[in-house]
C-alpha positions in Angstrom: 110.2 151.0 69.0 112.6 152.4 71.9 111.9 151.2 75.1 114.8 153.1 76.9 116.6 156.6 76.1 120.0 154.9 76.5 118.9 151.9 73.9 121.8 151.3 71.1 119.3 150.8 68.3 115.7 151.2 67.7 113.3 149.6 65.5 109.9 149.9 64.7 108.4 146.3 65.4 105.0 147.6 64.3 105.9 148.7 60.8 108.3 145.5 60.2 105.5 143.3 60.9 102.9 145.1 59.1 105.2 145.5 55.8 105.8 141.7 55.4 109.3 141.9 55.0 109.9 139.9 58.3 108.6 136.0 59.0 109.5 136.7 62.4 109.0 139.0 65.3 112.5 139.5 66.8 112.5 140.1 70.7 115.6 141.2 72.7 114.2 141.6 76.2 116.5 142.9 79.1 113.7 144.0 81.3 113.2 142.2 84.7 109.2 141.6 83.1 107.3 140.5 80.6 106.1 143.3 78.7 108.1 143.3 75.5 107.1 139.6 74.2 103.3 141.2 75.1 103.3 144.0 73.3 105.4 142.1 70.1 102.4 139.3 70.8 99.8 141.9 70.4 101.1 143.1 67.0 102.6 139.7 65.5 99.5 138.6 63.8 100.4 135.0 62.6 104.2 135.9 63.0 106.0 133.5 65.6 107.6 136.1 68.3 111.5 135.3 69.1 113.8 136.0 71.4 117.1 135.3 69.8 119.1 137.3 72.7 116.9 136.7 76.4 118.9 138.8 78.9 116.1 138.4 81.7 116.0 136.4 85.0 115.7 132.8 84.8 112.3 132.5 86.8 110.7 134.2 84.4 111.6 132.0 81.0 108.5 130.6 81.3 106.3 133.6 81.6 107.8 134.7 78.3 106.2 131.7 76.6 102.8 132.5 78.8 103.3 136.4 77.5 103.0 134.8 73.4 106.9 133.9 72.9 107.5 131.2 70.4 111.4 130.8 71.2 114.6 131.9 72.4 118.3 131.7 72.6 119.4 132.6 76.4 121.7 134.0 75.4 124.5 133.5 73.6 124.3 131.4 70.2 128.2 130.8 69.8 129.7 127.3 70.9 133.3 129.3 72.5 133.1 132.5 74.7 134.8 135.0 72.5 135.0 139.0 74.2 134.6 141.5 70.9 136.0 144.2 71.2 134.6 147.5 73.7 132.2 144.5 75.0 132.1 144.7 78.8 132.5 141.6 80.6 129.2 141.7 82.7 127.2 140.9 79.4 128.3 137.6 80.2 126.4 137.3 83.4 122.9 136.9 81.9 123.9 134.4 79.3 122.9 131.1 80.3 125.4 128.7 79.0 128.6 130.9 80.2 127.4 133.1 83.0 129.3 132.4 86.2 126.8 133.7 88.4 123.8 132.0 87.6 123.7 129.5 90.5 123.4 125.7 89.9 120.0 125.8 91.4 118.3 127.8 89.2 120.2 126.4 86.0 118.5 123.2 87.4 115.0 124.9 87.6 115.7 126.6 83.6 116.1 123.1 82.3 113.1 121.8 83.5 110.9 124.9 82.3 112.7 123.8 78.8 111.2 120.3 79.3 107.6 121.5 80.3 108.3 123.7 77.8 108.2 120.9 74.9 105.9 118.4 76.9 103.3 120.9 77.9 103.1 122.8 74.2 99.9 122.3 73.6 98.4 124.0 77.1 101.5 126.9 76.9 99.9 127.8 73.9 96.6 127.5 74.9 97.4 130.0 77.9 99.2 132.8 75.5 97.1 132.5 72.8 93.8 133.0 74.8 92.0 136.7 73.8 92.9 139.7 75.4 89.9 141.9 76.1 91.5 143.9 77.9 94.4 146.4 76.7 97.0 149.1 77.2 97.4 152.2 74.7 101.4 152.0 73.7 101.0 155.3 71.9 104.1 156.0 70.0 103.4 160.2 70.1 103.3 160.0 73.7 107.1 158.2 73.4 108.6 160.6 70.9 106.9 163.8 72.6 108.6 163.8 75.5 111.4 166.4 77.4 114.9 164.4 77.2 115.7 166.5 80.2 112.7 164.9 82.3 113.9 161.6 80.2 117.3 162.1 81.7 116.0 162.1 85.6 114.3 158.9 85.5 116.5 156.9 82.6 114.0 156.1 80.7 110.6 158.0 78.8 108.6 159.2 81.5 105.4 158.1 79.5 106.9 154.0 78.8 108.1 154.0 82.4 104.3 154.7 83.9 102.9 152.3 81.0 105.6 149.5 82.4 104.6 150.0 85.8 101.0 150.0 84.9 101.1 146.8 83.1 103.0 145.0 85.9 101.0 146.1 88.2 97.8 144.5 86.2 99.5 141.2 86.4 97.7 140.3 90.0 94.1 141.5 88.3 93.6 138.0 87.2 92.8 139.4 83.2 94.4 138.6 79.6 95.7 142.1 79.4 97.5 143.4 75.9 98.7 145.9 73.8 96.9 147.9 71.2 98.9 150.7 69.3 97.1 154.3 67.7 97.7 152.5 64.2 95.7 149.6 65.1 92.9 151.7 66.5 92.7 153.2 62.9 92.4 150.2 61.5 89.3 148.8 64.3 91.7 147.2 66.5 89.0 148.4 69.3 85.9 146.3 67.9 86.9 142.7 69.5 88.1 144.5 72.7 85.9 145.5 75.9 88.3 147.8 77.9 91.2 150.5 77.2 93.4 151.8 79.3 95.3 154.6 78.8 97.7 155.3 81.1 99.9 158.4 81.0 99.2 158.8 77.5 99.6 162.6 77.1 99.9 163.4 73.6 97.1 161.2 71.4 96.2 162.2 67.9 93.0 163.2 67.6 91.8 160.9 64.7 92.9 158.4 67.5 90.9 159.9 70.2 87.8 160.5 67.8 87.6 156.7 67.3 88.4 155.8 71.1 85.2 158.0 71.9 83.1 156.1 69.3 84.2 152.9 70.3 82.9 153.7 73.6 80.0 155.4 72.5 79.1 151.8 71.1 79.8 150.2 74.3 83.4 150.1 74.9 85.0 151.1 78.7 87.6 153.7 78.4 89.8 154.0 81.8 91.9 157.6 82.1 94.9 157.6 84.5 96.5 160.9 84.3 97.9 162.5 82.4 96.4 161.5 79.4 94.5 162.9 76.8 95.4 166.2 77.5 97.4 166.8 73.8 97.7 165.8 70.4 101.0 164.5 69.0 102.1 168.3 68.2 101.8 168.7 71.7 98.5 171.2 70.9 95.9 171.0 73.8 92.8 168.8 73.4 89.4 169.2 73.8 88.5 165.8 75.0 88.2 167.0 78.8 85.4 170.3 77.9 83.2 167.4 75.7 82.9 164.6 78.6 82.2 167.6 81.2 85.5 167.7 82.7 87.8 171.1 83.6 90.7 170.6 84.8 91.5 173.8 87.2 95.3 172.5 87.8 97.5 169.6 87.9 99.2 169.1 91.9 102.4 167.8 91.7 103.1 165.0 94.0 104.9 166.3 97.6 108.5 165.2 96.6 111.2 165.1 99.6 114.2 165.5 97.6 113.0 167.8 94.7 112.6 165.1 92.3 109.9 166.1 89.2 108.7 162.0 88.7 107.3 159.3 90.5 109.5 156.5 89.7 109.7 152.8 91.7 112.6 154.6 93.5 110.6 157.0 95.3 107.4 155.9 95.6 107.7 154.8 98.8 108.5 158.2 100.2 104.9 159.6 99.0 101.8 159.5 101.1 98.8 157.6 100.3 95.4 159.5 99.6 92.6 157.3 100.9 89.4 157.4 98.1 86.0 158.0 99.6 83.8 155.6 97.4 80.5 157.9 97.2 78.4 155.2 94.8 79.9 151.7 95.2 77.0 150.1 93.1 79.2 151.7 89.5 81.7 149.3 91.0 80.3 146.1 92.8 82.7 143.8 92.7 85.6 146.0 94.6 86.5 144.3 97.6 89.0 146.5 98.5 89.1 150.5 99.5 90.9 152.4 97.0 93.9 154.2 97.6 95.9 156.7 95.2 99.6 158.1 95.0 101.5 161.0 93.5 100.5 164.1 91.6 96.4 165.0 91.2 94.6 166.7 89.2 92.1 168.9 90.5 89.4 168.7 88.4 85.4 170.0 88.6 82.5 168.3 87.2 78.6 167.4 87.6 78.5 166.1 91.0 76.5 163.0 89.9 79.2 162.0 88.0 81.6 161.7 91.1 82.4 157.9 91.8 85.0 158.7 94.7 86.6 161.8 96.2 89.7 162.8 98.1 89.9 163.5 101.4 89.4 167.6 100.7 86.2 166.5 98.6 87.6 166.9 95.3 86.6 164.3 92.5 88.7 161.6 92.3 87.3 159.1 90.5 84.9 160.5 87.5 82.3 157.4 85.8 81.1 159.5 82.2 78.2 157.8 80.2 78.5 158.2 76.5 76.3 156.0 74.6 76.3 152.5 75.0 79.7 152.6 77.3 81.5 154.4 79.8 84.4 156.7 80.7 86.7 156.0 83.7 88.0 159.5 84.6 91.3 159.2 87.4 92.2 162.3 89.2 95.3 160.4 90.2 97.2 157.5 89.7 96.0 154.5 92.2 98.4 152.4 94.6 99.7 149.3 93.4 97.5 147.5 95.9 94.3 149.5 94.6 95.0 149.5 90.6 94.3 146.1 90.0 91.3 145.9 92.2 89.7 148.9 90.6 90.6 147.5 87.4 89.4 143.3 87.6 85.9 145.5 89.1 85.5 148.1 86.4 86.4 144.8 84.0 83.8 143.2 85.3 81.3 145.7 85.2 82.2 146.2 81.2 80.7 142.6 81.0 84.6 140.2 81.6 83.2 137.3 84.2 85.7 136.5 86.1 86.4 132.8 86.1 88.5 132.5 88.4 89.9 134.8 91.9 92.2 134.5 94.1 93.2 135.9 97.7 95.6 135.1 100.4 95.0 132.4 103.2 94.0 135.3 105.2 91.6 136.5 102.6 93.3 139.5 101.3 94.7 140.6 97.5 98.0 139.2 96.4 99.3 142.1 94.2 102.8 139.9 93.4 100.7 136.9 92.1 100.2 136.9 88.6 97.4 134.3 87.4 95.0 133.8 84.2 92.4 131.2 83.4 91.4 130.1 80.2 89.0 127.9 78.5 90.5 123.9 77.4 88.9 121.3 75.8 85.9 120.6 78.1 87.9 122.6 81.3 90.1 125.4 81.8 93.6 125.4 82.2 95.3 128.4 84.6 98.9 129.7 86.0 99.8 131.0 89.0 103.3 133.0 88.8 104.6 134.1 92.2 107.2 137.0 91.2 108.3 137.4 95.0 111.7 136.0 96.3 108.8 134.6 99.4 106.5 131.6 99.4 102.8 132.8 98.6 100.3 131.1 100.2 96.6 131.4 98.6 93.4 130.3 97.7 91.7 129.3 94.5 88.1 130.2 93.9 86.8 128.9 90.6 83.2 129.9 89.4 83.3 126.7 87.7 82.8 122.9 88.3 85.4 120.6 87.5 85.8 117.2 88.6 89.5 117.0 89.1 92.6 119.5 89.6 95.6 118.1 88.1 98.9 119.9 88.6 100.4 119.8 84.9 103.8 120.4 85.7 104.2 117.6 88.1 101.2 115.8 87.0 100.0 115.1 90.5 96.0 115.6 91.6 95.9 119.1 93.4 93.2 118.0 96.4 91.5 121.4 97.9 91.5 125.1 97.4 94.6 126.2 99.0 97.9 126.2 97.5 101.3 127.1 97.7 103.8 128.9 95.4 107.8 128.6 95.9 109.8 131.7 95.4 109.3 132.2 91.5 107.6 129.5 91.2 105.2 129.4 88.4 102.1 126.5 88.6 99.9 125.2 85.3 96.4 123.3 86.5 94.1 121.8 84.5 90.7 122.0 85.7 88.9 118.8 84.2 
């Protein structure tokens, strides 16, 4: 597995732990997120997932464990600081014990996740180990079929870089979100899972795609953000569109301002907004916020009673397919961060995942920086709050349970009404009882 084009080595995680040669899942995460120990998580099995070289941010040691790591080394292992040789000296900034950059605060703050970290095992692994009905495609063809020149302008694979920024823009949705990979498909990955997402997942074999569509037709949800679907892993076109009613006339690229080809976090902000027109809100009840989409369209033509929401020109933007027993989410364009996981904690919900547990701001708005999940424990639920801002977060719990007391695990203090407050990348642990 290669999660950037400049990577000095690549391994195949998925066939090390499905061969048995390996007791352990090895992690190496540089990224400022948590998406490698999830995906690693989502194809460990009973394997214990490690990070025997962490290279992240400090604030987010913790969220590693809540992503399904079992350990790590942060990051250096040796007791002396040795240079070897060609080794640049800011690899020495993001290890822990001999970084001289890491301030004394937050070496402070790392010890004491390390102590919750022992004394609160038992609900950490409660809170990584719950299900994860909900899950991304990481589609291996999509990754190898790609341009390296189109690679080359954004410094990574096109199709991982618009799965990253999916997946950390589901944080706020309030779901246990995951990985599934086209192997496991094969093999019924789909059967314990209620929603798919695939998100820029171009090229998809089509023994993959065959049992996607029967998964759904037995009453899975299947959400298409573009451009998926629209190959097979020889890069042949697919047929997937013409059979759920779909023709796509063209593909609009998104009105760049300095002739770039991709949307990429560094220019997003110079792209418009296109404001959805929800034409049947009862498909998706429990939106609460209008919907709003970015970047290149595709301009596609369909029954009109299959039209959920529309651009401003008319033009489906958001396509609901029946098939069986389940349904087909069809995007005409990738959504705002605000917007994506709105749409997706509503079409979640509508595939039958309650939600336990929301949250809004003091003024009664979404918090797309808060990252939160509830789960079930002993007779209660337990729940984290991660605020990934460098801002205090203000917000307010609604639980659609009863519990008798809110205990705040990490300092073990009762937590006395609905409103809290969350440091700069502060992550909380309650316990509902």
């Amino acid at each position: 597995m290669v999660f950037t084009p400049s990577a000095w080595e690549a391994e195949d995680h998925e066939a090390l732990t499905d061969s048995g040669i390996t007791e352990v899942v090895e992690a190496e995460n540089y990224a400022l997120n948590t998406m490698l120990p999830e995906y690693l998580h989502s194809i460990a099995g009973k394997q214990p997932v490690y990070d025997f070289e962490y290279h992240g941010e400090t604030h987010q040691v913790l969220t590693n464990f809540l992503h399904g790591l079992a350990g790590m080394s942060y990051w250096w292992w040796a007791d002396a600081k040795r240079l070897m040789e060609h080794e640049p000296i800011n690899e020495w900034t993001t290890s822990f014990p001999q970084s001289y950059i890491i301030p004394l605060e937050d070496v402070a703050d790392t010890m004491r996740d390390a102590l919750d970290l022992r004394r609160l095992n038992r609900e950490i692994v409660a809170l990584a180990s719950a299900p994860r009905p909900v899950v991304l495609l990481y589609s291996k063809a999509s990754m190898l079929q790609h341009n390296p020149i189109e690679a080359d302008e954004v410094d990574d694979f096109p199709y991982l870089a618009a799965l990253r920024q999916t997946y950390n823009e589901s944080q706020s949705a309030g779901l246990y979100l995951g990985f599934t990979t086209e192997k496991r498909i094969l093999a019924g990955d789909l059967t314990h899972r209620k929603v798919l997402v695939l998100s820029a997942a171009q090229y998809v074999p089509q023994a993959v795609v065959d049992e996607i569509l029967r998964w759904v037709q037995g009453g899975g949800t299947l959400i298409v953000s573009p451009d998926s679907l629209l190959a097979d892993e020889y890069a042949r076109p697919s047929k997937v569109m013409n059979s759920l009613g779909l023709d796509l006339i063209r593909r609009s690229p998104a009105p760049f301002k300095r002739g770039e080809t991709f949307v990429t976090e560094y220019n997003r902000s110079d792209l418009p907004l296109y404001p959805l027109s929800v034409e049947r809100p009862t498909y998706l009840p429990g939106l609460r916020t209008p919907l709003m989409a970015i970047g290149s369209k595709q301009v596609l033509r369909c029954d009109r009673r299959l039209i959920v929401a529309h651009f401003a020109d008319g033009k489906p933007a958001l396509v609901r397919i029946p098939k069986g027993h389940g349904v087909v989410y069809w995007l005409a364009a990738p959504l705002a961060p605000e917007s994506w996981p709105e749409f997706l904690a509503a079409a979640s919900e509508s595939a039958g995942i309650a939600r336990e547990l929301t949250v809004v701001s003091d003024s009664g708005g979404p918090l797309p920086d808060l990252e939160y999940r509830v789960t079930d424990y002993g007779q209660g639920h337990l729940a984290y709050f991660y605020n990934g801002t460098p801002k205090e977060v203000r917000f307010v719990i609604r639980p659609q349970f009863s519990a008798s007391e809110v205990i705040d695990r990490r300092s073990e203090k009762q937590v006395t009404g609905s409103k809290l407050v969350l440091n700069p990348w502060e992550t909380s642990i309650l316990e509902f009882r």
